[in-house]
C-alpha positions in Angstrom: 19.0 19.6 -45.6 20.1 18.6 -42.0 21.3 14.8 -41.9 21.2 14.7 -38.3 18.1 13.5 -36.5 16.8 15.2 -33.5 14.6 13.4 -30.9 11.3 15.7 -30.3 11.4 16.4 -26.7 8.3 16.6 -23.9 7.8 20.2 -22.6 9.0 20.6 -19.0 11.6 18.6 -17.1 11.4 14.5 -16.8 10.6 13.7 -13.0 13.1 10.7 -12.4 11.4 7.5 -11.1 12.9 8.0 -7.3 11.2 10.9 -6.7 8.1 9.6 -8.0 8.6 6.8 -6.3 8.8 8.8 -3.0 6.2 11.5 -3.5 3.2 8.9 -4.1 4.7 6.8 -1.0 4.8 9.9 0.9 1.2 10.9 0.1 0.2 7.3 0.6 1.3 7.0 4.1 -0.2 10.4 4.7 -3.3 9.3 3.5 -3.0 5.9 5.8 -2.1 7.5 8.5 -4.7 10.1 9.0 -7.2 8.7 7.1 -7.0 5.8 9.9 -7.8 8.6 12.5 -11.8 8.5 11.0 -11.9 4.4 10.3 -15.5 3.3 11.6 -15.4 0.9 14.5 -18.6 -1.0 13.4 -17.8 -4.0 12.1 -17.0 -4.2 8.5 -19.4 -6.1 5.9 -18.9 -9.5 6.2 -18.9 -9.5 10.0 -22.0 -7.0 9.8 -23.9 -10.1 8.1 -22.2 -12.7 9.8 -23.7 -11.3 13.2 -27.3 -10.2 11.2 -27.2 -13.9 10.3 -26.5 -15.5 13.4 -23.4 -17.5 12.5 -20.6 -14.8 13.7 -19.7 -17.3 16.4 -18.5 -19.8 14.2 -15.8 -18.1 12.8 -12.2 -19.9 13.3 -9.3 -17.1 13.7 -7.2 -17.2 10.8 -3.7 -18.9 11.3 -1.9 -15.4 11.3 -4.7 -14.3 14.2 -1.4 -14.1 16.7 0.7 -11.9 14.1 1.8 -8.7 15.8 -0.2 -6.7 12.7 -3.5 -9.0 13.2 -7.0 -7.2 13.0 -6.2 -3.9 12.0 -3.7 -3.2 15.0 -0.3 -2.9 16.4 0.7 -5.5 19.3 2.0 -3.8 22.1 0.7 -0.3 21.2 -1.7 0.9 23.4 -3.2 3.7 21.9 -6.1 2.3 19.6 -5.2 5.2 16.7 -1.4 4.9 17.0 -1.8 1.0 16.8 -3.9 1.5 13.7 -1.8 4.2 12.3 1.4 1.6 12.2 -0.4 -1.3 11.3 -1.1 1.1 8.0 1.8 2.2 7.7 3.7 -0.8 7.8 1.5 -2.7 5.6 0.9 -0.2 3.3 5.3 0.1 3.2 5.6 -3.9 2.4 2.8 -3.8 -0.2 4.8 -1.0 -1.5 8.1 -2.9 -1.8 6.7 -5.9 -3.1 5.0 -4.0 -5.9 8.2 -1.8 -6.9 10.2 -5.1 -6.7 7.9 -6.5 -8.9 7.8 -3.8 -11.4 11.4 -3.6 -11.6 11.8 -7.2 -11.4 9.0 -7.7 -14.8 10.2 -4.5 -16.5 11.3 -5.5 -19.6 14.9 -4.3 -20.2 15.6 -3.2 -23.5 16.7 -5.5 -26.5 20.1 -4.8 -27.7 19.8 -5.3 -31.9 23.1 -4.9 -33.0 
């Protein structure tokens, strides 16, 4: 009888969490960018029945209305698509590093018993 204990181990290789990491943000901004190229131009729900109502033109802009990323678009960037495209992109990258930071910064570490 063997007194040595042997950890089972998954079939296949381990994918480390980089490459993970990179792969779904690669597909992501894929997906953002092109996906961008078939957004509708009609307004979106809550403008839709802001303007069916009647009360569209009482809207106040929102305090970050000047941002270079406000309404969907890229200050500067002429192109309507490639002003879109990076205002994806860009969000979709900080959303991305605030939710890894998160997750690594709430990962619980392990607990040393000794």
């Amino acid at each position: 009888m063997s007194t040595t204990t042997e950890k089972p181990t998954a079939p296949g290789r381990r994918v480390p969490l980089r490459v993970l990491v990179g792969i779904g943000l690669a597909v992501s901004l894929v997906l953002a960018v092109v996906v961008s190229l078939f957004a509708s131009a009609s307004p979106d729900g809550l403008e839709h029945v802001a303007e069916t109502l009647g009360f569209a033109d009482a809207a106040a802009d929102s305090a970050v209305a000047d941002s270079p990323l406000a309404d969907y678009g890229t200050a500067g960037v002429e192109n309507e698509w490639l002003s879109t495209a990076i205002a994806g992109a860009v969000g979709l990258l900080i959303t991305g590093l605030v939710a890894f930071g998160l997750m690594r910064l709430l990962a619980r570490r392990p607990v040393d018993r000794d």
